[in-house]
C-alpha positions as CSV (number, residue, x, y, z in Angstrom):
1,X,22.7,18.8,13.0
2,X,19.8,16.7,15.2
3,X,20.6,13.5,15.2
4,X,17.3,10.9,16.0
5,X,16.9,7.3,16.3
6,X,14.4,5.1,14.9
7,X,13.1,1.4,14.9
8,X,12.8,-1.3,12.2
9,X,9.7,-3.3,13.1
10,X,9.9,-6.5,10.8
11,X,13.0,-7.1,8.5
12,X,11.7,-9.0,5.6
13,X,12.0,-7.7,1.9
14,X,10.4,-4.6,2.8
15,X,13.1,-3.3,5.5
16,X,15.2,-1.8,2.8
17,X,12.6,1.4,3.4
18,X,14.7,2.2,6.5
19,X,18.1,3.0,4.6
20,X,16.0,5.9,3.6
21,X,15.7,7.7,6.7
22,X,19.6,9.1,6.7
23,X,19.2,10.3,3.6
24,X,15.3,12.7,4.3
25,X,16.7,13.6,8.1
26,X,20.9,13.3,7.5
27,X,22.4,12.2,10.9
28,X,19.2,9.8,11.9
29,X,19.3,6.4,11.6
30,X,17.2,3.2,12.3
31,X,19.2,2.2,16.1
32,X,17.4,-0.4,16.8
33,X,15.3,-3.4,14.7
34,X,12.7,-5.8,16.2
35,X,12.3,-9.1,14.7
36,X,11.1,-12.5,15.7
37,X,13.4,-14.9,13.7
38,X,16.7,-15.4,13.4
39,X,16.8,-14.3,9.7
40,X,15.2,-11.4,10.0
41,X,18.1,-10.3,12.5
42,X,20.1,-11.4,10.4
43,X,18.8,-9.2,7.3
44,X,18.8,-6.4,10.3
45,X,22.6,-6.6,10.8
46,X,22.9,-7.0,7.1
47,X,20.9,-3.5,6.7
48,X,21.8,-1.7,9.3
49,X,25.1,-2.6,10.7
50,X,25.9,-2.5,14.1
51,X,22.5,-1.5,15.9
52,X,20.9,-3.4,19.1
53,X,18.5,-6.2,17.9
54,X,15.4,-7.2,19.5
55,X,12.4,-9.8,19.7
56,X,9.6,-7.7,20.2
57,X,8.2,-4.4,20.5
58,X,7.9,-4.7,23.8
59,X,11.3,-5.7,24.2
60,X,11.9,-2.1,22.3
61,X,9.9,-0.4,24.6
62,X,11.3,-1.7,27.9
63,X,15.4,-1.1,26.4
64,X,14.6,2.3,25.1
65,X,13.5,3.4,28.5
66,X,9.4,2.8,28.5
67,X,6.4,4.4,27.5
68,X,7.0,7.9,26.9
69,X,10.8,7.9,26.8
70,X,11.1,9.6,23.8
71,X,14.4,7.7,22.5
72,X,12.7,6.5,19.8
73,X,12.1,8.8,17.4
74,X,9.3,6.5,14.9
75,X,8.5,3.7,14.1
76,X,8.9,2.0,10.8
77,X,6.8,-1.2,10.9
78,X,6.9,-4.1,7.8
79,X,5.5,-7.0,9.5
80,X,2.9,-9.4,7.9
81,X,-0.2,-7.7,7.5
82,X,-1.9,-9.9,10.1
83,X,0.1,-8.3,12.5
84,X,-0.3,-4.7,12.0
85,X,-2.7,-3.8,14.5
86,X,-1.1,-5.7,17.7
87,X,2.3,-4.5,16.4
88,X,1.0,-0.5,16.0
89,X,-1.1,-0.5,18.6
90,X,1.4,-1.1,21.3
91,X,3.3,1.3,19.9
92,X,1.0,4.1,19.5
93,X,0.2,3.8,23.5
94,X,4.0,3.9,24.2
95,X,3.6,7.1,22.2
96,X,5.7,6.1,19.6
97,X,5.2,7.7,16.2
98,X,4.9,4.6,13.8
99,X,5.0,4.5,9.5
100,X,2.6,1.5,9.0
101,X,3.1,-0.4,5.9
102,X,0.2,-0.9,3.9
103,X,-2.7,-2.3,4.0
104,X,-3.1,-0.6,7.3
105,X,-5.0,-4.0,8.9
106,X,-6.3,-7.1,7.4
107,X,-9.9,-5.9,8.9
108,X,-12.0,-2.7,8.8
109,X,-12.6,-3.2,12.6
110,X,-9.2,-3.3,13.2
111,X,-8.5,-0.3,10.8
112,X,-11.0,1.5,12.9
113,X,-9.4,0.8,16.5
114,X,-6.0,2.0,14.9
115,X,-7.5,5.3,13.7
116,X,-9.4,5.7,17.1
117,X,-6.1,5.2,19.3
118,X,-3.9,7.0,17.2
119,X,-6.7,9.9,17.5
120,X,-7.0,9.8,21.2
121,X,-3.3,9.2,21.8
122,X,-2.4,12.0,19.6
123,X,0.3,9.6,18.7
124,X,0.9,10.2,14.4
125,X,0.4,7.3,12.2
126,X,1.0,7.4,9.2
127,X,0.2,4.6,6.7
128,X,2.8,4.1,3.6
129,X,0.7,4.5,0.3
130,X,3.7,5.2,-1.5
131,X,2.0,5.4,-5.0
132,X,0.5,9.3,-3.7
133,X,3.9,10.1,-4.3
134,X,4.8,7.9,-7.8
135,X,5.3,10.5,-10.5
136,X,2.5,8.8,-12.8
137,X,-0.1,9.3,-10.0
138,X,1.5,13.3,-8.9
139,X,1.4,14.2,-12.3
140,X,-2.7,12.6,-13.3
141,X,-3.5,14.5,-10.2
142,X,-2.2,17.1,-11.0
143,X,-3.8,17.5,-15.1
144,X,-7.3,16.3,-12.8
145,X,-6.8,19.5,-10.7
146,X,-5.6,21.8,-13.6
147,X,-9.1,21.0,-15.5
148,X,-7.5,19.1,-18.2
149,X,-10.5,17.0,-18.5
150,X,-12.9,19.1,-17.1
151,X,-15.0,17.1,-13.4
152,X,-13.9,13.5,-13.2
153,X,-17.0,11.0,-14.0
154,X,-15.4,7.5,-13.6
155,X,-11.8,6.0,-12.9
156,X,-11.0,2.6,-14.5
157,X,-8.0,0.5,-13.5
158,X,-6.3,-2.4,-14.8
159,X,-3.4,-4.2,-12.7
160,X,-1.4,-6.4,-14.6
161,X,0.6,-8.5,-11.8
162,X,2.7,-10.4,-14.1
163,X,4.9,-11.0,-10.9
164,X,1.8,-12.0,-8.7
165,X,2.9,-16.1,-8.5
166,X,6.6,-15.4,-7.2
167,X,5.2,-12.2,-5.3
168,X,2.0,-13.8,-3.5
169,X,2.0,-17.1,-3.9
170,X,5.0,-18.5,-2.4
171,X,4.2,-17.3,1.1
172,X,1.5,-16.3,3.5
173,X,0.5,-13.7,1.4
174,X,-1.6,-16.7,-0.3
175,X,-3.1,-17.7,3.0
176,X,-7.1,-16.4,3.6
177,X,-6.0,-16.1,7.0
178,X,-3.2,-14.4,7.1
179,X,-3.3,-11.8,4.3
180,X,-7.5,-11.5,4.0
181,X,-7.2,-10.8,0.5
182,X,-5.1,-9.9,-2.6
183,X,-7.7,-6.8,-2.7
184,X,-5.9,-5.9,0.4
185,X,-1.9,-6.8,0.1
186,X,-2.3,-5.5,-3.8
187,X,-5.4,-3.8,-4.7
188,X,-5.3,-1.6,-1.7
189,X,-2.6,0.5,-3.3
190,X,-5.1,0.8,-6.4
191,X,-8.2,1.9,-4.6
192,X,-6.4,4.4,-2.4
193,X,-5.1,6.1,-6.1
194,X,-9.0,5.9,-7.3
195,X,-9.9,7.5,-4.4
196,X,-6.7,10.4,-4.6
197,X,-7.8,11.1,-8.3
198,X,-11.9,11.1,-7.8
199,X,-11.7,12.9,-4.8
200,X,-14.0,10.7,-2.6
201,X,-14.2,7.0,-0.8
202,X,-15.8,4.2,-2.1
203,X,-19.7,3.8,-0.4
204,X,-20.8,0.9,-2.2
205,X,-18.7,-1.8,-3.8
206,X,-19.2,-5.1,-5.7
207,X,-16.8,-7.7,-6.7
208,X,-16.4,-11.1,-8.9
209,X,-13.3,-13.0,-8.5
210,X,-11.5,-16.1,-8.6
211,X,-8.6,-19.0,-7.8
212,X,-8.5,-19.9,-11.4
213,X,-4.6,-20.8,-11.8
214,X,-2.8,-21.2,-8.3
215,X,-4.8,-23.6,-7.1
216,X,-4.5,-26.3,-9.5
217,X,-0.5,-26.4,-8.7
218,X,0.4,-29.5,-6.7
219,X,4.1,-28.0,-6.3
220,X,4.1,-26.9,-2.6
221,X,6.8,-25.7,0.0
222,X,7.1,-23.8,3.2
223,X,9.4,-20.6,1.8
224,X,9.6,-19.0,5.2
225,X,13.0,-19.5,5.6
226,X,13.6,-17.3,2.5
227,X,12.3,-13.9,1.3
228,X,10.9,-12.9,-1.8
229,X,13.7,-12.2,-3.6
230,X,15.2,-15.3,-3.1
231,X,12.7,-17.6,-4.9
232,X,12.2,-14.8,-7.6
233,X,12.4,-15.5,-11.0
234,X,11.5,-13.8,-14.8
235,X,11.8,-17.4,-15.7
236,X,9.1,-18.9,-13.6
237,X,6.7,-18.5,-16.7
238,X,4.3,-19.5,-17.7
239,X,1.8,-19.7,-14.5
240,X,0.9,-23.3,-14.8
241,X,4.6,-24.1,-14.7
242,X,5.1,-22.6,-11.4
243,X,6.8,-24.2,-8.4
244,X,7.1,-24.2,-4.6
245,X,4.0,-22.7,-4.0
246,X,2.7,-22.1,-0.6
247,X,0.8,-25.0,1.3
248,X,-2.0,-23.1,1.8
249,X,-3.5,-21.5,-1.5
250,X,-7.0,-20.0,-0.6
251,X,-7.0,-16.1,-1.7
252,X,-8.3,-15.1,-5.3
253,X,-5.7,-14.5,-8.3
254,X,-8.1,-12.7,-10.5
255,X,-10.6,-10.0,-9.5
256,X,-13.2,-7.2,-10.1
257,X,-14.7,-4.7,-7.9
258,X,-16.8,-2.1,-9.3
259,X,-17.6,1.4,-6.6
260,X,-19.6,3.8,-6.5
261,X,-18.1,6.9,-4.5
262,X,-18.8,9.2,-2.2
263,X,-19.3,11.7,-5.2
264,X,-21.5,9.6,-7.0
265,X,-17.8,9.1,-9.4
266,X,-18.3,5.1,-10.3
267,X,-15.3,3.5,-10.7
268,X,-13.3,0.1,-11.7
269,X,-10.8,-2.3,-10.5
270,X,-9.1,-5.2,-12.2
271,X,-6.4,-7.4,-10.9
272,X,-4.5,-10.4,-12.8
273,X,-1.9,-12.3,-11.1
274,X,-1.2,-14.5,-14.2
275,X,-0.2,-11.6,-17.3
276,X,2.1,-12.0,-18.7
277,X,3.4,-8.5,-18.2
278,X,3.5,-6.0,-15.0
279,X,2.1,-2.4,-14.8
280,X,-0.9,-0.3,-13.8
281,X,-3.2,1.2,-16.4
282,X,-5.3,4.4,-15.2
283,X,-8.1,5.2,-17.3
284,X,-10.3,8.8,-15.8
285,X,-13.0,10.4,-18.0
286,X,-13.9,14.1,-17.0
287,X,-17.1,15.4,-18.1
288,X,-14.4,17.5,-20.8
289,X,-12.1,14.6,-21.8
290,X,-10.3,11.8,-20.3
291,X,-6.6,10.8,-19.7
292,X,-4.4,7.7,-19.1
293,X,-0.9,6.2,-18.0
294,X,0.7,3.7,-20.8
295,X,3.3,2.8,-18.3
296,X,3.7,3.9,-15.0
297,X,7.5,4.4,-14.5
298,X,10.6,6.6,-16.1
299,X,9.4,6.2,-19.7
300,X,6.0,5.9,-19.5
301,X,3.6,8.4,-20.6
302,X,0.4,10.0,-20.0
303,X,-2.3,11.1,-22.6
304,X,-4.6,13.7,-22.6
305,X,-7.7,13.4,-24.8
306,X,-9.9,16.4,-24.8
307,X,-11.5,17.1,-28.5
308,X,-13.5,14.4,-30.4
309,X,-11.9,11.1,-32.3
310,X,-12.6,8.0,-33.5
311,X,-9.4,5.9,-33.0
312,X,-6.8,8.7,-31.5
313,X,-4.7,6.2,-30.0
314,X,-1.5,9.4,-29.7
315,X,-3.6,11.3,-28.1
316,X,-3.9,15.2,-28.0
317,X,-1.8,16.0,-25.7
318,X,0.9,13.7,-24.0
319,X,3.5,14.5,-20.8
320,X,6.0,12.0,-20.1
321,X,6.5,10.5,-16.6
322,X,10.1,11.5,-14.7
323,X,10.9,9.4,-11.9
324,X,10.4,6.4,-10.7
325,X,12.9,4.0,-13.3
326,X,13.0,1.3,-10.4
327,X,9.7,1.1,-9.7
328,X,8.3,3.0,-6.6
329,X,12.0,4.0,-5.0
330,X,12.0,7.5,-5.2
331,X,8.6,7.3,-4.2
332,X,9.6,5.4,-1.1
333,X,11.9,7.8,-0.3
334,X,9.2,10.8,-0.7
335,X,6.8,9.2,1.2
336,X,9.6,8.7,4.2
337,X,10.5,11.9,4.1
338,X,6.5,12.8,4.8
339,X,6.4,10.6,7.7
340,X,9.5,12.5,8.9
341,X,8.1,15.5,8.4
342,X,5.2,15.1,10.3
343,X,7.1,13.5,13.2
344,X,8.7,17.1,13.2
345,X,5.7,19.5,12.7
346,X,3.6,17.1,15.1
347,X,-0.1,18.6,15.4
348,X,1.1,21.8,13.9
349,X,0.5,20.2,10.9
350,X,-3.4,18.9,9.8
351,X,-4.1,15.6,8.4
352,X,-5.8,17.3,5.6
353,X,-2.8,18.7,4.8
354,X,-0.9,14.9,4.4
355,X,-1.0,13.3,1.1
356,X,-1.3,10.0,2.7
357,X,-3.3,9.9,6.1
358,X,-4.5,7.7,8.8
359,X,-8.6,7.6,7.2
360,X,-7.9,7.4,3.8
361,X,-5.6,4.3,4.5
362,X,-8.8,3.0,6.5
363,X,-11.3,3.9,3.6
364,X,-9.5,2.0,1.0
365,X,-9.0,-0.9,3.5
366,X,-12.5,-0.8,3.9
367,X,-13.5,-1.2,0.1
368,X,-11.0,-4.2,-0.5
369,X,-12.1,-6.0,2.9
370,X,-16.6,-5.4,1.5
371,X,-15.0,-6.3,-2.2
372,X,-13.5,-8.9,-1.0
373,X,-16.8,-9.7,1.0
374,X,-19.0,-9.4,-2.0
375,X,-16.9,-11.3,-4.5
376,X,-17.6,-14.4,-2.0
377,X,-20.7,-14.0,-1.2
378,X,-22.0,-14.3,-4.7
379,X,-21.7,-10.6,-5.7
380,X,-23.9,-9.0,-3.7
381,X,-23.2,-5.8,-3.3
382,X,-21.8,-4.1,-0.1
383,X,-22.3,-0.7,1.4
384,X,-19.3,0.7,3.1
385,X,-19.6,2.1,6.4
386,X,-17.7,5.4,6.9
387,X,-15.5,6.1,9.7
388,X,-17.1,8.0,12.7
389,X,-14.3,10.8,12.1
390,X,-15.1,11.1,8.1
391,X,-18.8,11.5,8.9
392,X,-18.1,14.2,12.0
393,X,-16.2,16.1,8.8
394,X,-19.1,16.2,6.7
């Protein structure tokens, strides 16, 4: 058995990912974790056990034996969003495989200069959109591409983020400057799924949003020296009542985009940070039908509509969704074992042939980032520009 090594880049709430990594490639293990605060090392030892704990990635770099070394098998980054591109880009020119948690950048130019280096490095990057692999997504895709309702027309989604006040409004997540927008942190997940199921990228996009709830709270704290989980509460309810909010309060809890894709497919977004209730609700209409998720974990359900109704709310067909009961775990764990894969198969393998790659990461980033553009700049609609490597495909 091949033992490798990897790094833990960040070790917030999101480091848990790591523990995955013995169990897709058994005898590797994260060796080393990079982290600039004293909690986070602590979390790290906490993870991880006994591993050599670092400041910086080039810290990393420098113990594991420089640029090129090869000691360090990947890369599995969770810093702040802001941080994305410095953090990846120094590792990509070490030649250092990295797993970028999404949104891949807070910026499309940013987005772009990580695509470009990991291209002309050769160096893999691969960006976590973990719902490719949830079992509600695999299995819509997979009724889309069986003809079930015939050539998709339109994709509608609604995000419910009954959690969004504990989940991004307690830190920097809420902070213009540090996270961009919620379109980014949250609905970047969302329009990378519209785009898996239509097919195409978003080429035109315009949003209306809004800081309708948040912002009115006068109960402020600096949470940094806790994570998430920490401050988390079901009993934080109802929105109004909410309290230690961040300082800074300047990102949008409700929006809307509405694309037009490549494929001429139009599509919908939706996102509440105030429901009362949390889940996704996929709605795509074929020219031969239409389906849609009513839940989108272990229990949940997806119906098939492909004759004519009035009120059908059952359905005509209906296949239940397996996996998943804790949310996107398993599909944490599938979308590790990708990144590992491709680490082993290197350029043998396409990016075509990923479920998650480097330019579709980039194109959703680039629809949130114009969304996000358009819903403050009075709704005028943007047109997204397409990567130069997308437009060399065509």
């Amino acid at each position: 058995m091949t033992s490798y090594q990897y790094a833990m880049i960040g070790c917030g709430a999101r480091a848990t990912i790591g523990k995955h990594i013995p169990t897709v490639e058994p005898g590797s293990r994260v060796a080393w974790a990079v982290d600039t605060t004293e909690a986070g090392r602590g979390r790290a030892r906490e993870l991880f056990g006994d591993i050599d704990i670092l400041s910086s990635v080039e810290e990393l770099i420098a113990h594991t034996g420089g640029p090129g070394s090869g000691r360090v098998r990947g890369a599995i980054v969770c810093t702040p969003d802001d941080t994305h591109k410095a953090v990846a880009e120094v590792l990509l020119k070490a030649g250092i495989p990295v797993y970028l948690e999404k949104p891949m950048s807070i910026s499309l130019e940013d987005s772009d200069a990580l695509v470009d280096l990991a291209a002309s490095t050769g160096t893999p990057l691969y960006v976590g959109h973990n719902m490719r692999h949830m079992s509600v997504i695999t299995l819509m895709k997979r009724l889309i591409d069986e003809g079930a309702i015939g050539q998709v027309q339109a994709v509608w989604c609604r995000h419910f983020v009954g959690n969004g006040g504990d989940y991004y409004f307690k830190d920097w997540h809420a902070d213009r400057s540090r996270a961009g927008t919620l379109l980014l942190q949250k609905g970047v997940h969302d329009i990378d799924v519209i785009h898996f199921l239509a097919g195409a990228s978003s080429s035109v996009v315009q949003g209306m949003g809004d800081l309708m709830i948040y912002g009115d709270i006068e109960s402020r704290r600096d949470n940094s020296d806790m994570t998430m989980p920490e401050w988390f509460s079901m009993d934080n309810w109802p929105p109004r009542a909410q309290r230690n909010l961040n300082p800074i309060i300047d990102v949008e809890d409700i929006s809307m985009l509405q694309m037009r894709l490549d494929n001429g497919v139009l599509a919908s977004y939706q996102q509440c940070h105030f429901t009362p209730d949390y889940w996704r609700n996929y709605t795509v209409i074929g020219d031969a039908g239409r389906l849609e998720n009513f839940g989108d974990g272990e229990g949940g359900v997806v119906r098939v509509w492909n004759r004519r109704h009035t009120f059908a709310p059952e359905g005509d067909e209906e296949y239940p969704i397996v996996g998943d009961l804790g949310g996107h775990g398993d599909a944490d764990k599938l979308t590790m074992a990708e990144f590992v894969s491709i680490i082993a198969q290197g350029a043998a393998r396409s990016e075509a042939e990923h479920l998650a790659n480097p330019l579709a990461a980039r194109d959703a980033v680039a629809t949130a980032v114009m969304g996000a553009r358009s819903v403050r700049n009075g709704s005028v609609p943007e047109q997204i520009p397409p990567h130069r490597l997308s437009e060399a495909s065509r």
